[in-house]
C-alpha positions in Angstrom: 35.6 6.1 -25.5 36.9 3.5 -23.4 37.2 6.6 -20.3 33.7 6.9 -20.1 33.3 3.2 -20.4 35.3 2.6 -17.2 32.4 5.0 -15.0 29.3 2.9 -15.8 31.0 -0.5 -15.7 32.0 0.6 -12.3 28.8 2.3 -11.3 26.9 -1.4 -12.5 29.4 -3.6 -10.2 28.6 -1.1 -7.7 24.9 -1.7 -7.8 24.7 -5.4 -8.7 26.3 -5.9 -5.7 23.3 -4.3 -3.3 21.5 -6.9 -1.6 18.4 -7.3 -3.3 16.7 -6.0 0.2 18.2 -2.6 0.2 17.0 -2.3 -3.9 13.4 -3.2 -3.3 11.5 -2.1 0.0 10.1 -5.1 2.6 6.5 -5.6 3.4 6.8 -4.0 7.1 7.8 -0.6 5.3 5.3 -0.9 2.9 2.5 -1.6 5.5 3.9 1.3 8.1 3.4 3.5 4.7 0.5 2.2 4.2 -1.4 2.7 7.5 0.7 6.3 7.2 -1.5 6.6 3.8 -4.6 5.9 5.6 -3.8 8.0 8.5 -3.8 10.9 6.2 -6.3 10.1 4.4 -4.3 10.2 1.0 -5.1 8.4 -1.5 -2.7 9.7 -4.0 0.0 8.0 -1.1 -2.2 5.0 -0.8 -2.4 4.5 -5.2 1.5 4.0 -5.0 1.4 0.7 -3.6 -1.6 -0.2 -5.8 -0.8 -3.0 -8.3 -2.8 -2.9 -12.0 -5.5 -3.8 -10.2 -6.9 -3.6 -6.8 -9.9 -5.7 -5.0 -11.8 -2.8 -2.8 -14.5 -3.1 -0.5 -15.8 0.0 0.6 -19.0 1.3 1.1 -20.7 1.5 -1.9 -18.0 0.1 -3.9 -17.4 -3.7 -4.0 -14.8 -5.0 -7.2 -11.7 -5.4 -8.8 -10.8 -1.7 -9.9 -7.6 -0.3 -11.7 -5.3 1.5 -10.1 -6.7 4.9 -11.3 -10.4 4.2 -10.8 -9.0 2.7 -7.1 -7.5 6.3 -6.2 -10.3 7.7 -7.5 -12.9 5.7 -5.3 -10.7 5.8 -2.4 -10.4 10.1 -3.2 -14.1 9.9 -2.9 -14.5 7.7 0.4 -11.1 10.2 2.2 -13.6 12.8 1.2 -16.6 11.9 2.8 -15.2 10.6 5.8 -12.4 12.8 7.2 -9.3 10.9 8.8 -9.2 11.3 12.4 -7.1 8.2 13.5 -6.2 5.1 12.3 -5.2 2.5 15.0 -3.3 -0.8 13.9 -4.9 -3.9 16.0 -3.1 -7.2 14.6 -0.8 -7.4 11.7 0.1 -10.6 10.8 0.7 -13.3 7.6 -1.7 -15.3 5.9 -1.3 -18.7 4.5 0.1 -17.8 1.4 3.0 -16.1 3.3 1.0 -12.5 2.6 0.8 -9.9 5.3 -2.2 -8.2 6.6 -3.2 -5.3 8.6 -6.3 -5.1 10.7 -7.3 -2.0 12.3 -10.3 0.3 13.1 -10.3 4.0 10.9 -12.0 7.0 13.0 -13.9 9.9 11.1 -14.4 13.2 12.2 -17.9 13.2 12.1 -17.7 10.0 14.6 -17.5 7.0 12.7 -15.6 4.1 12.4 -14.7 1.4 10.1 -12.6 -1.9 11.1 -9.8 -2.0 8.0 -8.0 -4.5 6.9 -5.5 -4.6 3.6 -4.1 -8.0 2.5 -0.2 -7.2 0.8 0.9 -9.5 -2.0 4.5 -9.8 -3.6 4.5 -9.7 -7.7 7.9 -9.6 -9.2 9.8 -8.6 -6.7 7.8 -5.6 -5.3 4.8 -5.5 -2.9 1.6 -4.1 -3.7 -2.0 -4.1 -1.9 -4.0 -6.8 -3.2 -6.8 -6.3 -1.3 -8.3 -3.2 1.0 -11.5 -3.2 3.0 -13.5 -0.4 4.6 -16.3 -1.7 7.3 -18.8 0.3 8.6 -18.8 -1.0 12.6 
C-alpha cells in the first residue's frame, strides 16, 4: 500500500510545481487558434473556446446563445459562406484588460465581413465572450 502511495504523491509534487502558465493556455494562443478556427471555417474548433454562453452577432442571428446552439449557428453561417481567408488587422486589449481581434473574413463567392471576437478570462481559462460577423 504505501508503494503505490509513493508514485502519485510524487507525480502531484511534480505537477503542483508547473507554473500556472504552462497548465492553462495564454490569450495570444487562444486567439492564434482562434483566427486558425475561422480560417477554416470550423466551428466545431471555434465551440472549444466557447464559454456556457456566447454573445454572437451574425447575420441573421443577434443574442446570447449556448455553446451548442452557438456552434450550431456558426455551422450554419461556415456553410453558407465558404472560408477563403481570414486576415488579422489589429489585435489589441480593451479596458477591462480583455483582448480583441479585428479582422476582415473573405468568402468564396466574394464577400467579406470585418470580424472582431472580444476574449474574456473566467476561472482561470479564456473563452470568447463575444464574436461578430459584418457584412462590409
Amino acid at each position: 500500500m504505501k508503494k503505490l502511495n509513493f508514485p502519485i504523491l510524487l507525480i502531484v509534487l511534480i505537477i503542483s510545481t508547473f507554473p500556472s502558465s504552462m497548465i492553462v493556455a495564454n490569450y495570444s494562443d487562444i486567439s492564434e487558434e482562434v483566427t486558425q478556427a475561422i480560417r477554416t471555417g470550423s466551428s466545431r474548433d471555434l465551440a472549444r473556446y466557447f464559454g456556457s454562453n456566447v454573445d454572437l452577432a451574425i447575420p441573421g442571428n443577434d443574442g446570447t446563445y449556448s455553446k451548442a446552439q452557438a456552434e450550431l449557428i456558426m455551422r450554419n453561417f461556415f456553410s453558407d459562406n465558404r472560408p477563403e481567408s481570414f486576415e488579422v488587422n489589429h489585435k489589441g486589449t480593451s479596458r477591462d484588460g480583455s483582448p480583441y481581434v479585428i479582422g476582415v473574413y473573405y468568402t468564396t463567392d466574394n464577400k467579406s465581413y470585418r470580424t472582431y471576437f472580444l476574449i474574456k478570462k473566467l476561472s482561470d481559462n479564456y473563452f470568447i465572450h463575444h464574436l461578430q460577423f459584418e457584412l462590409q
